[in-house]
N, C-alpha and C positions, 0 to 999 in steps of 0.2 A: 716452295716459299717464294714470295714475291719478290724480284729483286729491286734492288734500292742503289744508285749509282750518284754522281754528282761526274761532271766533267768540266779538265778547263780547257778551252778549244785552243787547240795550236799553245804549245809553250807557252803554258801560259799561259811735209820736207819742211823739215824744218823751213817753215815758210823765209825765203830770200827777199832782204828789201835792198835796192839799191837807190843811193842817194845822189843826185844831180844836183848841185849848186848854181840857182842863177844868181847873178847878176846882180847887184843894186837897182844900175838904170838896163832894162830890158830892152829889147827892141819889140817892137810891135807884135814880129812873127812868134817869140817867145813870148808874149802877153797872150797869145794867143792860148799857148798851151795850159795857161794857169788860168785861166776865165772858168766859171762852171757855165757855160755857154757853147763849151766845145771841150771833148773827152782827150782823155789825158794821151799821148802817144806813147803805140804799144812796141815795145822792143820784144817783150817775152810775158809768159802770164808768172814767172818770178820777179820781174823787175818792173818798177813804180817810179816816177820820177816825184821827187820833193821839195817842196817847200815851204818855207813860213819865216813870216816876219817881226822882230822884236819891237817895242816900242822906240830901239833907238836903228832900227832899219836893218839891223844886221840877218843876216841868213843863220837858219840853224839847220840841222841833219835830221829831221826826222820824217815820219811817214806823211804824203801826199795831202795836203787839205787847200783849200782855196786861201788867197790871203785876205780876202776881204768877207766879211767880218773879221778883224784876228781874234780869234778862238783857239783853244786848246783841243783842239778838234782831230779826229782821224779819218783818212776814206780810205778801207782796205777792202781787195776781193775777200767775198766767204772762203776759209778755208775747210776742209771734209768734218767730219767729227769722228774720225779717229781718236783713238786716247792721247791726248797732251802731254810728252814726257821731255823735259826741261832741266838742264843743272845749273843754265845760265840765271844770272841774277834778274830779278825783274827788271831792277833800277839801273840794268843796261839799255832796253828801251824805253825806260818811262821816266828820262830825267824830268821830264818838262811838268809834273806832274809831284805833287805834295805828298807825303807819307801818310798823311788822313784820307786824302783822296783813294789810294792804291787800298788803304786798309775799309773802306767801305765796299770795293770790289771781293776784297777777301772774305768779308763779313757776308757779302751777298751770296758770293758761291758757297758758304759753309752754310747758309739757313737751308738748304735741301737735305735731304734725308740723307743719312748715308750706312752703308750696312758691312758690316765686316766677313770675309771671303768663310762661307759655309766650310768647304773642306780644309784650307790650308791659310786657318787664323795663327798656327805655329809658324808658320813659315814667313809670312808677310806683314808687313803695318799696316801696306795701303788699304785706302775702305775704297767701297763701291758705290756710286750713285745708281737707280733705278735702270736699265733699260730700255724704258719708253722714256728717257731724259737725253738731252743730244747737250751736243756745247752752244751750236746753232738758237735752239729749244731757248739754253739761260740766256745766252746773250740778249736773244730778243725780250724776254721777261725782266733782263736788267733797263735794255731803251725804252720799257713801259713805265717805270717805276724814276726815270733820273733825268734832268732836262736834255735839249738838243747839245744847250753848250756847256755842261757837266760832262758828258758822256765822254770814256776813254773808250780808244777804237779797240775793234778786233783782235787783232794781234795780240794789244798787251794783255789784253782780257784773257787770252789763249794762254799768255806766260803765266796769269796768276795762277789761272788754274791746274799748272806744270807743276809750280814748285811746293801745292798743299797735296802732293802725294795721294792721288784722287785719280777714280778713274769709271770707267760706265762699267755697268755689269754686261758683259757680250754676251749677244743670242748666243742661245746652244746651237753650234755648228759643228759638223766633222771635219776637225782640224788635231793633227798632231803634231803634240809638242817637240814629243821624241824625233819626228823625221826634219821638222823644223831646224834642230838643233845640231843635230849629227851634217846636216847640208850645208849649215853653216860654218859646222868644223871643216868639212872640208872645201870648201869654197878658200877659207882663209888660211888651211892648212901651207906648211913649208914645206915639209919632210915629205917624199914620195912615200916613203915606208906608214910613215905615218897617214897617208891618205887611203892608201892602199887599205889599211885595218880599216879606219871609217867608214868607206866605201861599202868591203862586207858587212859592217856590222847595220848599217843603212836595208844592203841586198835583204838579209837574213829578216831585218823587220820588216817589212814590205811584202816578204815569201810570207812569212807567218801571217801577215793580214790578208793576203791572196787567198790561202789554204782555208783560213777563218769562213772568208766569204763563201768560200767555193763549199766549203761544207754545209752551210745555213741553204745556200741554192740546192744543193743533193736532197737534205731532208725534206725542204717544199716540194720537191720531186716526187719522192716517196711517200709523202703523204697525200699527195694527189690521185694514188691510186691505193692505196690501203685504210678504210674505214677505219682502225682499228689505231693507227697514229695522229696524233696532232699538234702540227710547230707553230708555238705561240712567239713573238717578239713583248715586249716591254719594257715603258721605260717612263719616267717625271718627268709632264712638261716644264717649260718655264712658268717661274711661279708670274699667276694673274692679279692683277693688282685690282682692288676692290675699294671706292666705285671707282669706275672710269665713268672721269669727268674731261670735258674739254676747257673747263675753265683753267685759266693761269693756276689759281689761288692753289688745286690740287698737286702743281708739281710741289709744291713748299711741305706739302705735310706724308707724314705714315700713311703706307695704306694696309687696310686688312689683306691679306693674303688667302688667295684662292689656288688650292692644290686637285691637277689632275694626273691619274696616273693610266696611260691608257694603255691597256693591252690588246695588239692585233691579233687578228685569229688569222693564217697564211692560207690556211685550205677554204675558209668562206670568203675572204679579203674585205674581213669586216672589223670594227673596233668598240671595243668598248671600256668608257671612259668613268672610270670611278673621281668624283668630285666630292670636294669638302674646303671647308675655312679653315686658319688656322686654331680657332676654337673648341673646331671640332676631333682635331686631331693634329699634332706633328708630318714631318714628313720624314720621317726617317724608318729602318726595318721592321717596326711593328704594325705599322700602316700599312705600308707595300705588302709584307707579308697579308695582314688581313684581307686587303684586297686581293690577292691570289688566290687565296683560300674559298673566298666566296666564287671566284670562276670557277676552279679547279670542281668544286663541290658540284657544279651544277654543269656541268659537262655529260655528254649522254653515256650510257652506259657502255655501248661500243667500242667506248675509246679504252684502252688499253694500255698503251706507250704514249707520256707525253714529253718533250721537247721542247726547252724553254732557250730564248735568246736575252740577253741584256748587255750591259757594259760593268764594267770590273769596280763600281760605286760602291766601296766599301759599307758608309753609312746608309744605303737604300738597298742592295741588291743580293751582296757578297757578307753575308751577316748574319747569325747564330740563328738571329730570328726566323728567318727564311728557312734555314736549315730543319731548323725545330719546324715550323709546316709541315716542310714537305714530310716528316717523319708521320707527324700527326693524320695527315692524309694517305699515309701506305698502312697506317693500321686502319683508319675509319670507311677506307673505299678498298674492297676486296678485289673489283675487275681492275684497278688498275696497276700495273705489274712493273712499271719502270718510269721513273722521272727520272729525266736529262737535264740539268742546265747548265748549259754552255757561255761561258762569256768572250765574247769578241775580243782581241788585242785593242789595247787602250788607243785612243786617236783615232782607230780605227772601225766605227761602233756605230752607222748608219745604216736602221733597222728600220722595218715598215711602219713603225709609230709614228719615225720620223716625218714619215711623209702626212701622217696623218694631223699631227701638230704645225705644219705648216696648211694644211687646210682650215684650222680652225683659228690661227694667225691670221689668214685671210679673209676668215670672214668677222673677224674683232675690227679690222680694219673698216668695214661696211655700217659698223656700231658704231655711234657720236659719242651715248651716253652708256653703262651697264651700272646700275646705281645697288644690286646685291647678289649675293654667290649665287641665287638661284634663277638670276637676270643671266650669268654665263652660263649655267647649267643648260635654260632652252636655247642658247646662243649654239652651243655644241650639237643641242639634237637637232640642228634646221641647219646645218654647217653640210659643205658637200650634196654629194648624190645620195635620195630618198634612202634612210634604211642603214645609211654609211655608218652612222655613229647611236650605241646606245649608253645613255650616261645612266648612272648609278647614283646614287646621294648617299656618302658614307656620313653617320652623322655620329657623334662623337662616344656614343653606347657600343655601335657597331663596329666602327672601325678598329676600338678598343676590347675587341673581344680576344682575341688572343693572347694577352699579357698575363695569362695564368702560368704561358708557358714556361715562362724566364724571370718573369717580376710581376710584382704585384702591386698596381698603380690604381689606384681611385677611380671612379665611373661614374666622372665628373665633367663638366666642361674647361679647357684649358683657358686661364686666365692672359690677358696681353696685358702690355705695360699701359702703366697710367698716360703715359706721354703718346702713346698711339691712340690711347682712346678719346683724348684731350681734342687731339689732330682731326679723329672721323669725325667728332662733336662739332668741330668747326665747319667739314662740310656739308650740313646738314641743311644751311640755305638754297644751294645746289642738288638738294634730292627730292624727288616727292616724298611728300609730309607721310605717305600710306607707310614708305620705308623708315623712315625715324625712331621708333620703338626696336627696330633689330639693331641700331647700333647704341640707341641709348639702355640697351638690356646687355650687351655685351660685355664679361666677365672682365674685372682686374686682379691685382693681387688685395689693394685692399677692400674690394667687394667680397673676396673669398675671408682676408678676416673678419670682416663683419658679421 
């Protein structure tokens, strides 16, 4: 009898202003410094020298602007776009500045889209802006939109956006949390005893992701020389936002979402990338699973033992669905006799896909415009070296063919919100007229009651 296995691998700056007070009556060499004729003197790229003058000549404390105009003006270096996290009050740097004025900054950063954290909405309040959105990005879309002498500088801009609990959706990178955390206990620890524990329990995480890796490198080994085995990686890239447009107008609204899920083959060091809308499918275990299904099925006969890598993604990877597959596929394929799947230690989880999603990140960069899902679909197969990527188009019949297994859901198109479809109706000025009909045909909820 065929055997049937699962495995789990291994157990398992705050920007600094400093304020310099001139002077009422200046001396020349100090008029010197405040001219916008000659650039301000550098002590540090944290320290700014300031000033600005009231109508009744008095000096106040705030950031760096010329005094001539007096304007309510600011000149700050860029700061990175890093996540903005703040407890201090705004109206500690923005006395100089009205409660309507600060509230139209508030108003401007909240008209972007924002999206609540896929796995851990229990956990958190914060929402997420897009990605391909920077702070940089708004700020300059707020100096389009607001006069030269309205506009509030940087900085405070940087505060509002601190204290609405807001923050960008990070690339997926391999980063862990867990070793993060454990380094920082002991970094701050008191207690030798007590550092000594964190220490191991750091060592012991770290072994386990060594042993992880070192196992995934063994089985590519092995199936470099036996026909008969094959170690696949997979994993969801970041979701693609649909269209990409360079105009302003599209940071403001929804975009359709485009899901790819690529699975690398390690023995050919080649990938292939199952693509779809959100219309046409979710991204969650009945997806992924369908798309496995349809590799695994058409895999050649030879193959015997397969060997699967991912990351411990409950809702994609680590999931009943999946599970029910692979069963379904050890009764309908007779030659093959063992599936493996192994999940990486969490944080720990940079697999060949990975590399592959940054190819295709690379060449998104080379596109101006991609105005519909099947505009990235050829974007992926002309992405890399001839032959590197073959994409699939799971489309909402297909993808959806395995929900016999567990539930039994409609073989239908999934409908989006009204409010997204309101948004892609808007960028329709922005598209050629040929694509128009795909987004003015796209499903809502009340098109489905209709």
């Amino acid at each position: 009898m065929a055997a049937f296995q699962f495995s789990l691998l291994v157990t398992a700056q705050e920007l600094g202003i400093s304020i310099k007070k001139i002077p009422e009556k200046c001396t020349d060499k100090q008029n010197e410094f405040t001219s916008m004729d000659h650039p301000q003197p550098s002590t540090s790229r944290l320290h700014q020298y300031a000033s600005v003058y009231d109508s009744d000549d008095s000096v106040k404390d705030v950031t760096w602007q010329p005094p001539n105009p007096p304007a309510k003006r600011c000149y700050v270096s860029d700061s990175d776009d890093s996540d903005v996290e703040s407890n201090e009050p705004v109206e500690s740097v923005s006395n100089a500045w009205s409660e309507e004025e600060l509230e139209k900054v508030r108003q401007h950063i909240l008209s972007f889209p924002q999206y609540e954290s896929h796995y851990a909405r229990n956990k958190t309040t914060k929402k997420f802006l897009p990605s391909h959105l920077s702070l940089d990005k708004m700020y300059s879309l707020y100096c389009e939109n607001v006069l030269e002498q309205d506009r509030i500088c940087k900085t405070i801009y940087s505060k509002i956006f601190g204290s609405l609990n807001l923050s960008f959706k990070p690339p997926k990178v391999d980063t862990c949390t867990k070793c993060d955390r454990l380094q920082a206990e002991i970094q701050y620890s008191l207690k030798p005893e007590e550092k000594a524990d964190l220490e191991k329990k750091l060592n012991d995480h770290q072994e386990q992701a060594t042993k992880a890796y070192d196992q995934k490198r063994n089985d590519k080994i092995l199936s470099e020389n036996d026909e008969s085995l094959i170690v696949l990686s997979f994993d969801l890239q970041q979701c693609l936002p649909t269209p990409l447009l360079s105009s302003g107008m599209a940071f403001y609204k929804r975009s359709l979402w485009t899901f790819n899920l690529t699975i690398h083959n390690c023995k050919e060091k080649k990938a292939t990338c199952y693509m779809w809308h959100e219309c046409s499918g979710k991204r969650g275990g009945n997806e992924i699973a369908s798309c496995l299904y349809d590799y695994i099925k058409k895999l050649p006969l030879t193959v015997t033992k397969i060997i699967l890598y991912s990351d411990t993604c409950g809702g994609q990877n680590k999931n009943s669905f999946v599970s029910a597959m692979f069963i379904t596929i050890m009764k309908e394929c007779d030659h093959i006799q063992s599936i493996d799947h192994k999940f990486l230690v969490p944080g720990h989880t940079h697999m060949e896909c990975d590399y592959d999603h940054s190819v295709i990140e690379k060449a998104k960069k080379k596109v101006l415009t991609l105005h519909l899902p099947r505009d990235y679909y050829q974007m992926v197969r002309s992405a890399g070296k001839r032959g590197q990527f073959t994409v699939k188009e799971m489309r909402y019949g297909r993808a959806r063919e395995l929900n016999y297994l567990l539930t039994n859901i409609s073989n239908k198109p999934i409908p989006i919100s009204v409010e997204k479809k309101k948004d892609l109706l808007a960028l329709l000025p922005f598209i050629d007229s040929e694509c128009h009909d795909f987004y003015k045909n796209l499903p809502t909820a009340e098109t489905e009651r209709g």
